[in-house]
N, C-alpha and C positions, 0 to 999 in steps of 0.2 A: 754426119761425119764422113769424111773425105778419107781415106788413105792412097800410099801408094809409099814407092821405095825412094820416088824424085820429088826434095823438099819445094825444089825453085817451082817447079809444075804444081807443086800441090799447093802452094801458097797462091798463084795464079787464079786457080781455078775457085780457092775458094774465096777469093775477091770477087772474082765474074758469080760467082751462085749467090754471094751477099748482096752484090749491086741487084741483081733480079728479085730475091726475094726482096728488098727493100721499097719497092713500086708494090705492093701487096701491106696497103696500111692496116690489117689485120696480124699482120707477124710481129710484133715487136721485138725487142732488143738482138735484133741481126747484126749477128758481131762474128766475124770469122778473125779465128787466131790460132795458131799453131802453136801447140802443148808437146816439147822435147822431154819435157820429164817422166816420160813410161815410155821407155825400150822396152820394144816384143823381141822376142827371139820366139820362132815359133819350128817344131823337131818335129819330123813326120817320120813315123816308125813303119815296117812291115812287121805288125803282131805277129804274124803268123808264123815269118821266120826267126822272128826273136823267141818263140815259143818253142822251135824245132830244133834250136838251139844251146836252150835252157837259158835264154836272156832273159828277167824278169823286167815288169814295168818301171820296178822301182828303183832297181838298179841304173836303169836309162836316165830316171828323172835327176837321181843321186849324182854319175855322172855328168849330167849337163848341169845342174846347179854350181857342180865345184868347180868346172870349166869356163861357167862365165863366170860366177863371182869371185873365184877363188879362195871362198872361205869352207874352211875343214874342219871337221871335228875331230881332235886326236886324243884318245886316252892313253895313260901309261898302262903297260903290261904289269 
């Protein structure tokens, strides 16, 4: 598995790694393809200050979910 944030580069490279392994008639089915369907978003917290704070984990995780996805749960009062 290849990553990175540049699709053209990444597509590149994992052509040039397919062509190499492909001279290795031990490897079969060498197939490099690029899968858009799992977006990471990936949140780097300072625990420590979220915790000096009174920021809990959950609340973080809560926040970023409703941010990207923009789905909420709302009860009536």
């Amino acid at each position: 598995m290849i990553r990175g944030p540049d699709l053209g580069k990444l597509a590149e490279l994992s052509k040039q790694v397919a062509d190499r392994m492909a001279r290795y008639p031990e490897l079969v089915d060498v197939n490099p393809s690029l899968n858009l369907n799992t977006p990471e978003l990936q949140v780097k917290l300072d625990r420590q200050r979220a915790a000096d704070i009174g920021v809990r984990m959950t609340d973080v995780s809560d926040a970023v979910r409703l941010f990207y996805s923009g789905e909420d749960e709302i009860t009536p009062l």
